[in-house]
C-alpha positions in Angstrom: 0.0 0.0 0.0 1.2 3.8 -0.8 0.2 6.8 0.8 0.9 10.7 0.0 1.1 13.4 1.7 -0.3 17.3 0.4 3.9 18.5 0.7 4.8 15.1 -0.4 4.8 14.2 -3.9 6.4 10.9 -3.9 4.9 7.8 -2.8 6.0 6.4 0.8 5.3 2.4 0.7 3.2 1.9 4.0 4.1 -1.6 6.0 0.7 -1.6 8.4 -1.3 -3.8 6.1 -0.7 -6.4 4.1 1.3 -10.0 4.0 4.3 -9.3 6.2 6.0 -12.0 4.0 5.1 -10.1 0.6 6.2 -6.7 2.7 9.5 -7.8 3.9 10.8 -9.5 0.6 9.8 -6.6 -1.6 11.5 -3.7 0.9 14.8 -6.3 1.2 15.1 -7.3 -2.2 16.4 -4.1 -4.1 18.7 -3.8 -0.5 19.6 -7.4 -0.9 20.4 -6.5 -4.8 22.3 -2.6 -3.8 24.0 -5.0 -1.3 25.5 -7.4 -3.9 26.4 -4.5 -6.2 28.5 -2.6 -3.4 30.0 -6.2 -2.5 30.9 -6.6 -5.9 32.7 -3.4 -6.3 34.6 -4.4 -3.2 35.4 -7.8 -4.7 37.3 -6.0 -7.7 38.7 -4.1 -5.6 40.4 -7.1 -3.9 40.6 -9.0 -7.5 42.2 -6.5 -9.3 44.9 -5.5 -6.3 45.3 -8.9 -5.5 46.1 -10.4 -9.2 47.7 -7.2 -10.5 49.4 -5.5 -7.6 50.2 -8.7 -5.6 49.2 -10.3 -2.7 50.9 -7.8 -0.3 48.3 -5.0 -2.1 45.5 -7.7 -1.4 46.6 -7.7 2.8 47.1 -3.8 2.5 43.6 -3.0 1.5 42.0 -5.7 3.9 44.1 -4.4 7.5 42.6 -0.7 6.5 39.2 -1.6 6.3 38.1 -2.0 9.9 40.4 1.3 11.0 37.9 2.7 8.5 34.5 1.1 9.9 35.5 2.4 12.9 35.8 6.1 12.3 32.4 6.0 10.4 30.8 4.0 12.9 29.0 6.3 14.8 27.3 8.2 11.8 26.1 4.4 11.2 24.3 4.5 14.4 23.0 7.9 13.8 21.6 6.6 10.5 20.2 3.9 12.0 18.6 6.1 14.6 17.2 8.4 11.7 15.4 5.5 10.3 13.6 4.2 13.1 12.4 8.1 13.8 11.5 9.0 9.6 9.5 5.4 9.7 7.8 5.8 13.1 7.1 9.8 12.1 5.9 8.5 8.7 3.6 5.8 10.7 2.2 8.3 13.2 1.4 10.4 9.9 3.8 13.6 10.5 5.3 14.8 7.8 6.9 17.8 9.1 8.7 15.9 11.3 10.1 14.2 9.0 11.4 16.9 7.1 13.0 18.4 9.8 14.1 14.8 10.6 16.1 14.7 7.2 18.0 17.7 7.6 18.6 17.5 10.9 20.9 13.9 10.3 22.3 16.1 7.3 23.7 18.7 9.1 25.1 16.5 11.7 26.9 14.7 9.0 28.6 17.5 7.2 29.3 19.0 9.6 30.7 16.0 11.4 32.7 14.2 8.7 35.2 16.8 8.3 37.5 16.1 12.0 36.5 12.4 11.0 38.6 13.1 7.6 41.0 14.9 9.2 41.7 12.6 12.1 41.7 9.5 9.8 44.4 10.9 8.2 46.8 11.5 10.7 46.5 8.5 12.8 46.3 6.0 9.6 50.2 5.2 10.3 49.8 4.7 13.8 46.9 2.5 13.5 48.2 0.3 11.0 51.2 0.1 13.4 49.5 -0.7 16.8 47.4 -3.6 15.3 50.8 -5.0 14.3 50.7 -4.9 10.1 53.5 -6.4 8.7 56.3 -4.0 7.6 56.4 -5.2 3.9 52.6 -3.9 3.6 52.3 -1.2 6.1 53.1 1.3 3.1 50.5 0.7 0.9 47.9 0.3 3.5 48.3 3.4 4.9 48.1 5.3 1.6 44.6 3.2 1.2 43.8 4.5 3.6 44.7 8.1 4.2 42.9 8.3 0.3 39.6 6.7 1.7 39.7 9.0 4.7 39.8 12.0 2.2 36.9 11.3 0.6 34.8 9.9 3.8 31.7 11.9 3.2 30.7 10.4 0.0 30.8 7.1 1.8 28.6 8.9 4.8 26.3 10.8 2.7 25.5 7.4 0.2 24.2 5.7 3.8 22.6 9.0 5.3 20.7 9.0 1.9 19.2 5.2 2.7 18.7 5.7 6.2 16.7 8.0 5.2 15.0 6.7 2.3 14.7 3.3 3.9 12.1 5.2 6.5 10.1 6.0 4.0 9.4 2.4 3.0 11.7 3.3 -0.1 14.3 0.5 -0.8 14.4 0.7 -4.3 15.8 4.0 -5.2 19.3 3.9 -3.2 19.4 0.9 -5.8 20.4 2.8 -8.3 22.5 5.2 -6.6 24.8 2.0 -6.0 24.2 1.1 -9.5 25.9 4.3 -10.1 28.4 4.0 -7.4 29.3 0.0 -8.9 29.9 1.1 -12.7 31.7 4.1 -12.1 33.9 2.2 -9.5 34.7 -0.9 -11.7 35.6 1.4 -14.6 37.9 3.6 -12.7 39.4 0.5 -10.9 40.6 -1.0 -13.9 41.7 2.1 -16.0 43.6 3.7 -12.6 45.3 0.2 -11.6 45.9 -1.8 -15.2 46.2 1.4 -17.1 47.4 3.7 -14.7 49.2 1.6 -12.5 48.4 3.7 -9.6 47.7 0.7 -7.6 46.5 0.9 -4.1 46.1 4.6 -4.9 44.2 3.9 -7.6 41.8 1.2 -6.2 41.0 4.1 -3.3 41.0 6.9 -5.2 38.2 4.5 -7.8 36.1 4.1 -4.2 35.9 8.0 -3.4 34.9 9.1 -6.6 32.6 6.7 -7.2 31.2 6.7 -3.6 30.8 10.7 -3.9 28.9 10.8 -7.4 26.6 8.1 -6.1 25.9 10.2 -2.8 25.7 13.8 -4.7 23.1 12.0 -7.4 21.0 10.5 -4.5 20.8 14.5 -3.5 18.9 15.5 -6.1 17.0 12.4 -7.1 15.3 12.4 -3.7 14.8 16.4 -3.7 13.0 15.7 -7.0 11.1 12.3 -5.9 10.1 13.8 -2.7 8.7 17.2 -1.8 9.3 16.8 2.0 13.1 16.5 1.3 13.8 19.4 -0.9 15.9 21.4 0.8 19.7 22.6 0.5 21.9 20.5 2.6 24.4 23.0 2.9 21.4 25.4 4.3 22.0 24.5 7.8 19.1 23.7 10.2 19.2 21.8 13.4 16.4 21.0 15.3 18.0 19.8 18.9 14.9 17.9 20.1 14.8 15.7 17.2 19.0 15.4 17.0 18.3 14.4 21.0 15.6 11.7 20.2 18.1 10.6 17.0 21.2 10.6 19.3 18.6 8.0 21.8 18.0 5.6 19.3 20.9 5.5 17.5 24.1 6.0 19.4 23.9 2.9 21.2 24.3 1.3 17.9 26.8 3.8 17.3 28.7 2.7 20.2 28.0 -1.0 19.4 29.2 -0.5 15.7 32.6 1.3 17.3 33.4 -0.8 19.9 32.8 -3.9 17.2 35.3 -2.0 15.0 37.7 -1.9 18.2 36.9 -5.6 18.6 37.6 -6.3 15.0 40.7 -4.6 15.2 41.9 -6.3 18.2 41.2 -9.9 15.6 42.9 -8.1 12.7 46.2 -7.8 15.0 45.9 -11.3 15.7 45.9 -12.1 12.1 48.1 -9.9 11.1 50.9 -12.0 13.4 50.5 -14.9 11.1 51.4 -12.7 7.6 50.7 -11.3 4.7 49.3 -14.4 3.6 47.5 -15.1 6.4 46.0 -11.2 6.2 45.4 -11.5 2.3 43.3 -15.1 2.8 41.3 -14.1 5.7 40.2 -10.6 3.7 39.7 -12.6 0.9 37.2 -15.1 2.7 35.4 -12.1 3.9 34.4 -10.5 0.4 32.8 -14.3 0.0 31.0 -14.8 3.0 29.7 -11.5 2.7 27.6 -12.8 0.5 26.1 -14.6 2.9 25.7 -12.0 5.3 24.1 -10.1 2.9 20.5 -11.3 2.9 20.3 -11.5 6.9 21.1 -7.7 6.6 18.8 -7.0 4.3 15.9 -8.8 6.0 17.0 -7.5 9.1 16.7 -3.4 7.5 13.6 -4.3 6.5 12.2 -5.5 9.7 13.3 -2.2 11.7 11.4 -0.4 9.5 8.1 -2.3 9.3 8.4 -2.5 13.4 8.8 1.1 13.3 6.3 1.4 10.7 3.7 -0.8 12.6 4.6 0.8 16.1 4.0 4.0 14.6 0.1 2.9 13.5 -0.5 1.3 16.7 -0.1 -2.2 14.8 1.8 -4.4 17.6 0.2 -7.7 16.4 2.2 -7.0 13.2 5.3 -6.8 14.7 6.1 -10.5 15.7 4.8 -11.5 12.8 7.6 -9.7 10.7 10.0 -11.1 12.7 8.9 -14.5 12.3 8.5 -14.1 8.6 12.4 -12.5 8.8 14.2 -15.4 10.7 12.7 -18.0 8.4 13.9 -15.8 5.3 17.6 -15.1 6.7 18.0 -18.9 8.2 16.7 -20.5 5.1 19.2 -18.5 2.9 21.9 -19.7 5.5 21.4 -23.3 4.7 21.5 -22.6 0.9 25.1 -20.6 1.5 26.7 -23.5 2.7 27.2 -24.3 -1.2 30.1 -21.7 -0.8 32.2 -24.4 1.2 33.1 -26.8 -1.4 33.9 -23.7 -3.9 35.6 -21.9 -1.3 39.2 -22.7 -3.3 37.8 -21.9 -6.1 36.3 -18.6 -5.4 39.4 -17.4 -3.2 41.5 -18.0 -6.1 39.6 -15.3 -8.1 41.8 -12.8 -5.7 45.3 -14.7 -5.4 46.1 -17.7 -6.4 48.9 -18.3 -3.9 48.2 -21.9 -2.1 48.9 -20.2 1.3 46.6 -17.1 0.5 43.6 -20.1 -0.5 44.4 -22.4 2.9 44.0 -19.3 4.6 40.7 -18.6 3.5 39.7 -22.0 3.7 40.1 -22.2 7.5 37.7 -18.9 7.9 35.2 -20.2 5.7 35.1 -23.5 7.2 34.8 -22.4 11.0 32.3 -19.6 10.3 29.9 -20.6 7.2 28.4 -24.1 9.4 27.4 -21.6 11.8 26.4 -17.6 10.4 22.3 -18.9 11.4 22.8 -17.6 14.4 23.7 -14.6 13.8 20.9 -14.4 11.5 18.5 -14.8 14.5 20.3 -12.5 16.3 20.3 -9.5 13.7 16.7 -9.6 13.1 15.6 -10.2 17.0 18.1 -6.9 17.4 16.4 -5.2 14.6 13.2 -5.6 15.9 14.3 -4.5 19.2 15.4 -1.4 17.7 12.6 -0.7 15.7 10.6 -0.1 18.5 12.9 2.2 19.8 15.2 0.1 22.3 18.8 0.2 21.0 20.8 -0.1 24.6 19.7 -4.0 24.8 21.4 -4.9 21.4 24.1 -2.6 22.3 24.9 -4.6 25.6 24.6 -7.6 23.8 27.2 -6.8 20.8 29.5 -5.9 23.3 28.8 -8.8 25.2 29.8 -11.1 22.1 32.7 -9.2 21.4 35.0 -8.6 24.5 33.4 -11.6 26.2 32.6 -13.8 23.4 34.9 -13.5 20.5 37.8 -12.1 20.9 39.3 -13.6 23.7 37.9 -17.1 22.3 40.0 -16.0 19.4 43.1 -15.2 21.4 42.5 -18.2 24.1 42.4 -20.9 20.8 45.6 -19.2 19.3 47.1 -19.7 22.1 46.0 -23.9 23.1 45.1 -25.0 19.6 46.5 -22.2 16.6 45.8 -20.5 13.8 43.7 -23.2 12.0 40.7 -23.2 14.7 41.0 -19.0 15.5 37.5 -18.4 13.5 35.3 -20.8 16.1 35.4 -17.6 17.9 32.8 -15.9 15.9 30.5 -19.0 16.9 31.6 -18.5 20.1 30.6 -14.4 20.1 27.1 -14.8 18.1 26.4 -17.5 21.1 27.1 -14.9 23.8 24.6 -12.3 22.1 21.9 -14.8 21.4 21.7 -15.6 25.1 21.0 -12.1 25.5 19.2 -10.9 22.9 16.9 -13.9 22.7 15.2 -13.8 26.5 15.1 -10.0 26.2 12.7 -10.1 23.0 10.7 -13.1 24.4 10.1 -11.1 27.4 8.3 -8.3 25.6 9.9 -5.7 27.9 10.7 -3.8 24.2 7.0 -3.4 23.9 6.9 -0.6 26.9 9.7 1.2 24.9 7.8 1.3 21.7 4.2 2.1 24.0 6.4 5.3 25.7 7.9 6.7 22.3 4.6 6.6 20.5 3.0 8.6 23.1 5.7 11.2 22.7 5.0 11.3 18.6 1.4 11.8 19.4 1.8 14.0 21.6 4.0 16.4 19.6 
C-alpha cells in the first residue's frame, strides 16, 4: 500500500497492512540486490589488487578496512537512529517531522565528517602500526587508507541518503544510486590500476569518486522524488529535540558498531601476526561470505522499519509476525550458502592464487559458514528491538559477544590450539549475544519502549 502526503509528492510504501512475507521481501530485495552491487565493487577491488598488484596490495587493502568502519561508525548508528524516527514519524502520519528529521541527520553529517577526515588521516600510520601490520605492507595500507579517509563523506552521505529513504518504506531508489556507485567504481578500478598503475592509490581513489557521485546523485533524485526532502543541505538547520531523540535511538548502535570495530581490530592484529598471507586469505574469505551475510542484513533493515512502521500505526500484532517471517527468510538463505564451502578454493583463487593465500581462506570459511544462522536470528531479534525504539539492549549484547565472546575465544584458541581453529570464535561471540538478545525479545519488555515513544509522537 502507498500513501501521499499534500507537501509530499512521492509515494512512501506503507508496512501496516498487508502479508508481512510479501512486505518484507519486496522492501529487502532491491537492499539485498544494492547490497551485492557494493559487495561486488569491493570484490574488484580485492581482484584486481590482488592479481595485479600482488598479494601484499591484497593484505594492505583488507588491515585498513576495519580502522575505516570504525571512524564511520558512529554516523552508522546515527543513520540507523534516523530510520527508526522517519519510519515511526511516517507511521504516526507527521510529515513535518520528518522533514525536519532529514536535515537534521544532514547537518550532523557534514558538519561532522570533516574532523573524521582529518583525524583519519593523521593516525592511519599509527593504527596500521599498533594492530601489528607487517612492515612489507604497512606502506601501501596506509596510503589506502589516508585516500579513503579523504573522501569519507561520500561514503557517509550514500548511507545517510538510505537511512533516510529506507524510512520512507523506499528500498528501491538507493538501488540505483549504488548502481551508479558500482559502474563508475569498476571502470575507474581497472583504467587507474591496469592502465594507470596507480595501484592501491588507484583502487581508493576509484572508491571515493565513485562513492561521492553516487551520494551527490542520491541529492537530487530524492529532492525531485520527494517534496518533504527538498531542501539545501548545505542550508543549515538543526532541530536539537529531534537530534536528541536521534542521538537516543541511535548512538547505542553507534557505540556497538565502534566498539565492534575496536573488537575487529583487536582480531585483525591477531591475524596480522600470522602474515601477509595469512591477512590477504582471511580478507579474501570475507568478500565471499559476505555474501552470505548479505540477505540477513537485508531482512533484518527491513524489519526495523516495518516494526517502526507498525509501532507508529498502533499495529503491535504486526510486529512479531515480521519477525517471524524475517528469521525463516535469513535462516533458510543460510542453509542454501553452505554451497560456498566446497567452492571456497575456487572462489578465493579469483583474488590470489597463492596456495597459502587459498588455505588461509579456507580455514575462515570452514569455521564460520556451518554456523552464520545464528547470527541471522540474532540480527533480526536486534532489529526488531530497535525498531521499537530500544537500542541499549542490542548494544549490551554486541559488546557482550565481542569482548566476552569473541575475541578472547579467538586469542585463548591461538594460544591452546592455533591459527587453524581462531574463527570458532565468531560462533563463540554470536552464542554470547543470542543468550541475550533472545530472552530480552521473548520477554516483551521492548513493547513498553515502543508504547512510551509513541506517546511522545502523538503528543507532539
Amino acid at each position: 500500500m502507498e500513501l501521499k502526503d499534500k507537501k509530499n509528492s512521492g509515494a512512501i510504501t506503507t508496512m501496516t497492512e498487508g502479508s508481512p512475507l510479501k512486505i518484507i521481501l519486496t522492501f529487502a530485495f532491491p537492499m539485498l540486490i544494492g547490497n551485492v552491487l557494493q559487495q561486488f565493487y569491493n570484490m574488484v577491488d580485492s581482484i584486481v589488487v590482488g592479481n595485479y598488484v600482488g598479494k601484499l596490495a591484497l593484505a594492505a587493502v583488507g588491515t585498513g578496512f576495519p580502522i575505516i568502519f570504525m571512524m564511520a561508525a558512529m554516523f552508522i548508528g546515527l543513520g540507523i537512529g534516523a530510520t527508526i524516527l522517519i519510519s515511526q514519524y511516517i507511521g504516526a502520519g507527521d510529515m513535518d517531522s520528518v522533514q525536519k528529521t532529514a536535515q537534521t541527520i544532514y547537518t550532523a553529517m557534514i558538519l561532522g565528517s570533516i574532523p573524521i577526515s582529518i583525524i583519519g588521516i593523521f593516525l592511519s600510520e599509527p593504527i596500521l602500526m599498533l594492530i601489528n601490520t607487517p612492515a612489507e605492507a604497512l606502506s601501501m595500507a596506509k596510503i589506502y587508507m589516508m585516500i579513503i579517509f579523504g573522501g569519507m563523506i561520500g561514503s557517509i552521505g550514500y548511507n545517510v541518503n538510505a537511512g533516510i529513504l529506507q524510512g520512507f518504506g523506499d528500498s528501491k531508489s538507493s538501488l540505483l544510486f549504488l548502481a551508479i556507485a558500482t559502474v563508475i567504481n569498476v571502470v575507474l578500478d581497472l583504467l587507474f590500476v591496469i592502465v594507470f598503475r596507480w595501484d592501491v592509490a588507484g583502487v581508493a581513489i576509484a572508491t571515493i569518486i565513485a562513492q561521492s557521485a553516487s551520494w551527490l546523485f542520491g541529492i537530487g533524485y530524492m529532492r525531485k522524488k520527494y517534496e518533504v526532502l527538498n531542501f539545501s543541505i548545505f542550508r543549515f538547520h538543526f532541530d536539537r529535540d529531534i537530534f536528541k531523540r536521534i542521538i537516543k535511538l541511535g548512538l547505542p548502535t553507534g557505540v556497538q558498531q565502534t566498539l565492534f570495530a575496536v573488537g575487529i581490530m583487536s582480531l585483525q592484529s591477531l591475524v596480522n601476526s600470522y602474515g601477509s598471507d595469512f591477512i590477504a586469505g582471511y580478507n579474501a574469505a570475507n568478500k565471499i561470505d559476505t555474501f552470505a551475510f548479505m540477505p540477513i542484513q537485508s531482512f533484518s533493515n527491513a524489519v526495523t522499519t516495518f516494526t517502526g512502521q507498525n509501532i507508529g500505526a498502533k499495529r503491535m500484532d504486526r510486529v512479531h509476525k515480521g519477525a517471524v517471517t524475517a528469521i525463516g527468510l535469513s535462516v533458510a538463505v543460510c542453509i542454501a550458502c553452505l554451497v560456498i564451502i566446497p567452492f571456497g578454493p575456487f572462489l578465493l583463487g579469483m583474488f590470489n592464487s597463492d596456495p597459502a593465500v587459498i588455505e588461509a581462506g579456507m580455514i575462515y570459511l570452514n569455521s564460520v559458514m556451518p554456523t552464520i544462522a545464528i547470527l541471522a536470528i540474532v540480527f533480526t531479534l536486534n532489529s526488531v528491538i530497535r525498531g521499537a525504539g530500544e537500542s541499549v539492549v542490542p548494544m549490551i549484547g554486541a559488546i557482550v559477544s565481542l569482548w566476552l565472546g569473541r575475541v578472547p575465544a579467538a586469542y585463548y584458541i591461538a594460544d591452546n590450539f592455533g591459527k587453524k581453529y581462531i574463527f570458532l570464535s565468531y560462533a563463540i561471540g554470536w552464542i554470547f549475544w543470542l543468550l541475550i538478545t533472545g530472552p530480552y525479545y521473548l520477554s516483551g519488555r521492548w513493547k513498553t519502549k515502543s508504547e512510551k515513544l509513541l506517546n511522545n509522537i502523538i503528543l507532539e
